[in-house]
N, C-alpha and C positions, 0 to 999 in steps of 0.2 A: 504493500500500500504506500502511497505516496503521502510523504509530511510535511509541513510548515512549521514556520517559528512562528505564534501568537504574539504580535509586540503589542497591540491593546485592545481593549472592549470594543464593542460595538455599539450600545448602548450610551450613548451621547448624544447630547443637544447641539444643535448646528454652531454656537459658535463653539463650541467644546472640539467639534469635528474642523471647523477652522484653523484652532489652534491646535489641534495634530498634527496636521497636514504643515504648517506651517515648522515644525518641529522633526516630522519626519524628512520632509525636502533634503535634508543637510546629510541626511543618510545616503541618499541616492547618487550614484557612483554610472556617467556615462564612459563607459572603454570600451574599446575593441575586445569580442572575445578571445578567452581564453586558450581556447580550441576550438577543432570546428563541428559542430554540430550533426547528428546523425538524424536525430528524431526532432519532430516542432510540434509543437497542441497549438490549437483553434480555441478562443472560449468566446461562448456568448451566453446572453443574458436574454430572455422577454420576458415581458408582463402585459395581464390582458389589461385592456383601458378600464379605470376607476376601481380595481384592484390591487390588495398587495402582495398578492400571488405571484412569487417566481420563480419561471421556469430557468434554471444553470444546464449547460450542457460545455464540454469540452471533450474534443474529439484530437488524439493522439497521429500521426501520420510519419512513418519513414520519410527523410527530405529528397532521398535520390529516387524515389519510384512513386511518391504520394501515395503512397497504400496507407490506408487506416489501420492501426494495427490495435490502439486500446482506443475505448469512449468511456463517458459517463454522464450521466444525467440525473439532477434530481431535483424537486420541486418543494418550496418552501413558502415562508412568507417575510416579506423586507421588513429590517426591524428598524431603517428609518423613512423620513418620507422624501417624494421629488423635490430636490434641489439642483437649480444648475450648480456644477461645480463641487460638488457635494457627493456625484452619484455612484462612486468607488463605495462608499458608504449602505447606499442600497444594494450593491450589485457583490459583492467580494465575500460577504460571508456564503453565500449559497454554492457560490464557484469554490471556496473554501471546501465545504462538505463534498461537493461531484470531487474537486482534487483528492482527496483520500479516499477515495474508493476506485482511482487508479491504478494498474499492476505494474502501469509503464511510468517513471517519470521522466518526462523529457526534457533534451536536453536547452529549449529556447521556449518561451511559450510567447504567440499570438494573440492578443488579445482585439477583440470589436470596439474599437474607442480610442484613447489615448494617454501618452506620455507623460515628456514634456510641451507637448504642444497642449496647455492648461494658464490658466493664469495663475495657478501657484505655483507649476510646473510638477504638478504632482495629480495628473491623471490615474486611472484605472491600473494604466500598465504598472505605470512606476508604485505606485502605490501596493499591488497586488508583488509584484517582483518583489519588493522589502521582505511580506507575509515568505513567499515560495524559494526568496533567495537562490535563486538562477536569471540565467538572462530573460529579457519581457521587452516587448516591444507593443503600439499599439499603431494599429492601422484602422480609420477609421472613416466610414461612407460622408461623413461632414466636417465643417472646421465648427471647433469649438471657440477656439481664439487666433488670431495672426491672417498676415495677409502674402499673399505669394504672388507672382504672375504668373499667368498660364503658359503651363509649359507647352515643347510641340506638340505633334497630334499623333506623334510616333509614341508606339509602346517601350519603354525604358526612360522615355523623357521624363525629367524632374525643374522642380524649381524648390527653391527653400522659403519655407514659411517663417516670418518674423512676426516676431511682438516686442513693442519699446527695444528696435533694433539688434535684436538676440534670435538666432536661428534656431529654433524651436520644434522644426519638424520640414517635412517636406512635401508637393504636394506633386503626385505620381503617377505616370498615364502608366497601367497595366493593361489595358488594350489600343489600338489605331483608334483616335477617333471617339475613345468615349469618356467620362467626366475620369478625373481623378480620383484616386484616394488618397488619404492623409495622415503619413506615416509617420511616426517619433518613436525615439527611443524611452524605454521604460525605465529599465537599470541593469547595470552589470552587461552592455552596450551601446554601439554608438549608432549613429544615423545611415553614416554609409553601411553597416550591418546589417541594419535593419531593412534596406531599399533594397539591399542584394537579396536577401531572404523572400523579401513579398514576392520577388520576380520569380525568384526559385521555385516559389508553390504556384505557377501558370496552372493552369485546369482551362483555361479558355474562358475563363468569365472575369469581370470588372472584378470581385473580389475575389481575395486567392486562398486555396482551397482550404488552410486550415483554418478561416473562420464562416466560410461558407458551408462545409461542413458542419460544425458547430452551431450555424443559424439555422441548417436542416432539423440536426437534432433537437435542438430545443423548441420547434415548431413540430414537431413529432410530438414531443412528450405533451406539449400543447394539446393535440389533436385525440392523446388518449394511444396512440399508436404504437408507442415506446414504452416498453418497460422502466420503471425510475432504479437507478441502481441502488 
């Protein structure tokens, strides 16, 4: 089974979770890896609308053949409420519990969301990377904060997203011709790492496969379709 470090409650008041994040930030370490990586996990998160039901799913993947090799899914309830800015808070205890009921832990994990590209700089990824202490990246279908120029219209084109002049993330054409996504490092990685890797998991779709996978899953478990591990 796969472990984390617990570094605090979950059970906090938004400025409470402010001043963590403000505190954790100083933790978070962007490097180049250490090695190179064999395995990557996908994680996502849903909830159905005016619920606090939800569904985690993280789906495990070999990086040289994308085969799925472990998944896990399980279904809870957020123990805080929608906050921009905030939403590591709703979303990381659940993806906590599906992580321990992994056989595989991988060696980079994917996350639906974001890094540094946050205005604490302490998104999802990085946040969650602290808990799993491995590398964590977050690639994410919107900009939460910063501004880029459009890259080309070629797949591998990039531009770097800034905020108050600090490169923050970057914003990624993974297919010719279709919108970006928005890629930053979490922790225990850097950016060019992280752009190499989204590329790496091609499957043929705007998002790469280990969090498209992961948004299957947790749209299964949704549907009732899925067993919860």
């Amino acid at each position: 089974m796969a472990t984390y470090q617990p570094l605090h409650d979950w059970s906090v008041t938004p400025t409470e979770a402010v001043a963590l994040q403000q505190q954790l930030r100083s933790q978070i370490r962007i490097e180049p890896l250490s090695r190179p990586p064999k395995t990557i996990a996908g994680c996502d998160i849903s909830f159905n609308k005016f619920e606090e039901t939800v569904y985690a799913g993280i789906v495990v993947l070999r990086l040289d053949t994308l085969e799925t090799i472990d998944e896990a899914g399980v279904v809870g309830t957020a123990p805080f409420p929608y906050i921009p800015g905030l939403l590591s808070f709703r979303e990381i205890p659940a993806l906590l519990k599906a992580w321990q009921t992994l056989q595989t832990e991988p060696d980079v994990v994917m996350f639906d969301g974001h890094g540094t590209a946050h205005p604490r700089r302490i998104g999802i990824a990085s946040h969650a990377g602290l808990f799993l202490n491995r590398p964590t990246f977050g690639c994410g279908k919107s900009v939460l904060v910063g501004k880029y120029d459009e890259p080309a219209l070629e797949r591998g084109a990039w531009s770097p997203m800034k905020h108050y002049s600090e490169v923050i993330g970057a914003a990624l054409r993974t297919k010719n011709k279709v919108n970006p996504v928005y890629v930053s490092p979490g922790h225990l990685i850097d950016l060019p790492t992280a752009i190499s890797l989204t590329l790496q998991c091609d499957g043929g779709y705007r998002i790469p496969e280990p969090t498209r996978r992961a948004h299957n899953l947790v749209n299964a478990l949704r549907r009732g379709e899925r067993a919860v591990s």
